[in-house]
N, C-alpha and C positions, 0 to 999 in steps of 0.2 A: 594287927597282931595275928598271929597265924600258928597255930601248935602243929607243930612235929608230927612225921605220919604215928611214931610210935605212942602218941602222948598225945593222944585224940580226944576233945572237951564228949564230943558223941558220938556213939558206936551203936550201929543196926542191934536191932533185940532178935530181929529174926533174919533166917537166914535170905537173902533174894537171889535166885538165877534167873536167865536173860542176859541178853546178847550185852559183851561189853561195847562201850562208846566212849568215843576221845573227844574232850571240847578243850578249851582255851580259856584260863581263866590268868588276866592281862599277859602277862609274858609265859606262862607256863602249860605243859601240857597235863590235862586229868584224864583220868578214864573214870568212867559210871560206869551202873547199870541201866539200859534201855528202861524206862518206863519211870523212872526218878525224876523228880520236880529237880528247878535249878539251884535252888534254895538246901535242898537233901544233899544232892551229889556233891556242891562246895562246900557244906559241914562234914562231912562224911570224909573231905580231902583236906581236915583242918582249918579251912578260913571260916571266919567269925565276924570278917567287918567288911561288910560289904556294900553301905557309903557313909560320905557324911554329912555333916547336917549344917555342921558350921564350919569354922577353922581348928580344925585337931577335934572333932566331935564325931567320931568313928559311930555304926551302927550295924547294928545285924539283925536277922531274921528274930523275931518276937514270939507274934502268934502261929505260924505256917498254915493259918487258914483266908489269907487274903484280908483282912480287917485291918490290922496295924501301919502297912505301908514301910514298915523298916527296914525290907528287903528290897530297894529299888535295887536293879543294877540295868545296865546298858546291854541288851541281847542283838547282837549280830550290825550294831550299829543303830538301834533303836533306844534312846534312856527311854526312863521312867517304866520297867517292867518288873514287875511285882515276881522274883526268882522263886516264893513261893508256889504261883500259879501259871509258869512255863514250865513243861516239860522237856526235859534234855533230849537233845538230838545231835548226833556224830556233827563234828563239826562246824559246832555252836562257836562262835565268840564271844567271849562274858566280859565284861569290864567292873570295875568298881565307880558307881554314881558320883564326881564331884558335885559337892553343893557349889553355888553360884557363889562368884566371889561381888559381896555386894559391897565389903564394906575395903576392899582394895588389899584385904589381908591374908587370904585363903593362899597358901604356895602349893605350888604341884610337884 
């Protein structure tokens, strides 16, 4: 699930300037700001589920201090990266983390 640019679950308390940056989150193009964790800039652009755990068991960012693990996503062709504790760079490819299909049920 994904809210609407207008009808954002979270929005900045303060204002940030810094250089704008375009990544890739699966098919779409974002823009950040320079110096935003990957976890900040794809709540701040609406997404909220960024993988899952089972079949239909969606998950997102929890703690955003690296503890929880709820934020995996796949950075630039690498899974298992904590969006929390990468910092966005021009360019980035982001993916949403499939959980492993164990039990032959999981569709993509």
């Amino acid at each position: 699930m994904d809210f609407p640019r207008g009808d954002l679950m979270f929005r900045p308390v303060m204002t940030k300037t810094g250089r704008p940056v375009e990544f890739q989150f699966e098919d779409e193009i974002i823009t950040a700001i320079d110096g935003d964790n990957v976890a900040a800039a794809l709540l701040k652009a609406g997404k909220i589920q960024f993988r899952t755990a089972k079949k239909y068991d969606m998950r997102g960012p929890y703690c955003m201090m690296g503890v929880c693990f709820e934020c995996l996503v796949e950075i630039d062709g690498r899974p298992n990266q904590q969006a929390c504790q990468a910092m966005i760079r021009d360019g980035m490819q982001i993916r949403r983390q499939q959980a492993p299909d164990l039990d032959g049920e999981y569709e993509r």
